[in-house]
N, C-alpha and C positions, 0 to 999 in steps of 0.2 A: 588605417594604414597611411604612415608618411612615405612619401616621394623621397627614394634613397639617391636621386641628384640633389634638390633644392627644401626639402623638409615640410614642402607645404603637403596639407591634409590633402587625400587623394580623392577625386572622386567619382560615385558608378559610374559606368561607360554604357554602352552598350549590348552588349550580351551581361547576364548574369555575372558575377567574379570576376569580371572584368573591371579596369577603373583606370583612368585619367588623370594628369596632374594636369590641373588648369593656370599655372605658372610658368611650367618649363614644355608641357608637351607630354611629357615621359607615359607611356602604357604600364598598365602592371594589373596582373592575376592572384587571385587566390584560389587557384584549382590544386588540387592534392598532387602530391610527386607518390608514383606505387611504384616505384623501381625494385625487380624480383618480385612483385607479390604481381602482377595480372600479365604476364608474357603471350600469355593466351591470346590477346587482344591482336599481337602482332607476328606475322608471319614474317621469323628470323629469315629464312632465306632469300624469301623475295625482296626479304628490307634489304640485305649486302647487294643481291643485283640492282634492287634500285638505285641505290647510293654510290654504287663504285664509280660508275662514269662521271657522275658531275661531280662528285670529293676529287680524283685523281686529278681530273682538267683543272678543277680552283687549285690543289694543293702547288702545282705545276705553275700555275701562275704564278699566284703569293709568294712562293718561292724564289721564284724567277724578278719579282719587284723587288723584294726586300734583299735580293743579292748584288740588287743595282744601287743600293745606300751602303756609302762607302764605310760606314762603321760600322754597320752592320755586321757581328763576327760570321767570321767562315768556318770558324771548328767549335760549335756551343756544348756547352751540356745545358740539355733542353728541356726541361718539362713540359709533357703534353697534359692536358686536365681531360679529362672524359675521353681517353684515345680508343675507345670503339674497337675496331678491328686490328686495329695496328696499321692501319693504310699510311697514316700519317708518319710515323715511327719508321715507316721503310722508307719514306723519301727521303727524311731527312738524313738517315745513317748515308744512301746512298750520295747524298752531296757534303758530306764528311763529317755531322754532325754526332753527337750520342744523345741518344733520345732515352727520356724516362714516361713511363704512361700512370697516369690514374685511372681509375676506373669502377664505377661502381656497380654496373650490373655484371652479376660473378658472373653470368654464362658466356656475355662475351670479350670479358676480361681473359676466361680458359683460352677463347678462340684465339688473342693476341697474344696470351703468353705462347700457345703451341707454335707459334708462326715464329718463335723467340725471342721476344722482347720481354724486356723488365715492366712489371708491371702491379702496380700498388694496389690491394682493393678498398675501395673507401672512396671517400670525397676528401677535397681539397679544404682548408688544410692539416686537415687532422687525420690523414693519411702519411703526412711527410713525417720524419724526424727535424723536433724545433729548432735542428741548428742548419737544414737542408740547405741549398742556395743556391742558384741556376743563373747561369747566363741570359737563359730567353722562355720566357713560358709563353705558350701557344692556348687557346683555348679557340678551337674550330665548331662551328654551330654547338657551343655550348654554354655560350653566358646569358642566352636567353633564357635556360633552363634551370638557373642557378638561382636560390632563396639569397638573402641577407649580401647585397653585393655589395654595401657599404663596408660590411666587414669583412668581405672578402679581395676589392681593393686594399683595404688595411692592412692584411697578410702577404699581399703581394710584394709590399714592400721588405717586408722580416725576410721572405723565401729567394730574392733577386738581389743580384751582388750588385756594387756601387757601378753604376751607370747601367745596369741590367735592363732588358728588353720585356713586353709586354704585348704579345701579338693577337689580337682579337679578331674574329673571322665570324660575323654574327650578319642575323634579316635585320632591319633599318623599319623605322614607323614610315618614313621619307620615300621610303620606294612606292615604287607603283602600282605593283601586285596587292600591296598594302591597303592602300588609300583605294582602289578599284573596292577592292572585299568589304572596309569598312562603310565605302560609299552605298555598297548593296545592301551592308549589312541595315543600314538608314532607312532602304527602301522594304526593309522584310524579307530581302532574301540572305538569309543568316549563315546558310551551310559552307560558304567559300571561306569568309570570315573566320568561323569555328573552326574548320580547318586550319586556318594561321595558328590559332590559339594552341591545335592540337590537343583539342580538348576531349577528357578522357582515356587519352593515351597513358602510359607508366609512367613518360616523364613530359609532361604538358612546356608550355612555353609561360616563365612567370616574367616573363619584360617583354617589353619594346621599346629598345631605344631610336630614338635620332639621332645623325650622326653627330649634331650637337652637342645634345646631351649625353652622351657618352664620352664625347672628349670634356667637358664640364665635368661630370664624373669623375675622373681618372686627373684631372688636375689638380683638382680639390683635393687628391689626396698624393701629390708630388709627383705626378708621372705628366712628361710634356709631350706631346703629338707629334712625332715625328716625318709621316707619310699615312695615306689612307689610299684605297684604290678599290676599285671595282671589279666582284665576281659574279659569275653563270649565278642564275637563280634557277634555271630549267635548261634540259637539253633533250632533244629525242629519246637518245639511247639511255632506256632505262626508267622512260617516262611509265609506261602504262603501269609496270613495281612498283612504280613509289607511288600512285596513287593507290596502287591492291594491297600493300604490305597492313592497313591495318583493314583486317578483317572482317568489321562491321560494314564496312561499306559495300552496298552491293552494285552485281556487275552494269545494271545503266547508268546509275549513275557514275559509276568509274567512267565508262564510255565517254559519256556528258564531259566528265572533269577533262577527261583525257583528248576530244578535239580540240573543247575552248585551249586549253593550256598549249597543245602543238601548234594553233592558229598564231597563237601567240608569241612562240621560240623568235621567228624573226625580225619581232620587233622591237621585241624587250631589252635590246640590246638601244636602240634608240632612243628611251627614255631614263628617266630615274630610276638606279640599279635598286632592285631589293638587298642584292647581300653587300657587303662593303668589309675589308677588314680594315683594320688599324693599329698601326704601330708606335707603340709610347714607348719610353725613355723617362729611368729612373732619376729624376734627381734630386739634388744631397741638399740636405735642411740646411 
């Protein structure tokens, strides 16, 4: 496997499928994507209450940052890539925006079209029409998730009109939730770690970038940095769901996850953020 920032050969890491660029930093997995084939694993409803409170609070932020860059448009047509529920898709209509969603697991692709939004099934880009072309695309915890991002940078370009937007809302290797997990994971205690990775879930985590390498990424292939900023990685409301939503896990150890991580809420604001988004800008060869 080559390193889709800098090309050098990748190598194992620590857990199994896991692996390392010893160049750039970059993380990267070979765990299988089951998207529709194991839902069973995860328990839809308790995932939406897990999720809603800390997506609404980030979406709200990032929102609220990128309305503060003065170029930033105020009336986009917006492509969202992996819009889930639709949660994102209503904020931004509500700040004047028209939003389009991708989305590849059909069941809760139904959920967001019922709530009315437009909504593609598939992946990116081969869900679009090849002459598609958006003001700003959004990709909200989902480019960790993503195969071939070499070529999917590449298409960003074909899909975003001349000076077009590129908003990434992704976890960071750089964070500290991070480096805590990997450091256990050193010492043998593996489960927190694995957890990051999301491994065995339908659609596992195949990166980790820095915030680095990620904007190295994204330059290399004509998009320039424009702002970055820092999101919630955990919040009370909604914590004990997101750690039960996948079903394997049983209830002491949820318990377990579920002090350490609330001991936590207060502080983690005080160190290197796990999540960070970032906004690039298209520009012309």
């Amino acid at each position: 496997m080559r390193c889709p920032v800098c090309d050098a050969a990748m190598s194992p890491d620590i857990e199994p499928r896991t692996l390392r660029c010893p160049d750039c930093g970059h993380y990267g997995s070979t765990f299988e994507v089951a998207i529709n084939e194991n839902a069973v694993i995860l328990d839809e409803d308790r995932r939406a209450e897990a999720l809603a409170p800390i997506r609404h609070a980030n979406v709200a932020s990032m929102l609220d940052q990128l309305a503060a860059i003065a170029e930033f448009p105020t009336s986009a047509n917006a492509l969202e890539v992996g819009c889930a529920h639709g949660w994102f898709l209503d904020a931004i209509k509500s700040r004047g925006h028209h939003g389009v969603g991708i989305e590849p697991d059909s069941h809760i692709a139904s959920i967001a079209r019922a709530s009315g939004h437009e909504v593609l099934a598939g992946y990116f880009p081969a869900a679009l029409a090849p002459d598609a072309e958006f003001d700003v695309v959004f990709f909200n915890d989902v480019f960790e998730h993503l195969p071939d991002v070499q070529e999917i940078v590449g298409e960003l370009r074909r899909h975003t009109v001349a000076g077009g937007w590129v908003v990434v809302n992704t976890p960071v290797s750089d964070g500290t939730i991070f480096r805590a997990a990997r450091f256990m994971a050193r010492l043998g205690v593996r489960g927190p770690y694995r957890r990051m990775w999301q491994e065995g879930l339908p659609s596992p985590h195949l990166s980790y970038f820095s915030s680095d390498n990620l904007v190295r990424l994204f330059a290399g292939r004509g998009f320039r940095l424009c702002t970055t900023g820092t999101l919630l990685s955990i919040t009370a409301a909604g914590l004990m769901a997101r750690i039960r939503f996948d079903r394997r896990m049983n209830p002491i150890g949820a318990y377990a996850y579920g002090a350490a991580a609330l001991a936590a809420v207060p502080v983690l604001p005080l160190l290197p953020a796990d999540i960070r988004f970032f906004a690039f800008r298209k520009q012309e060869a």
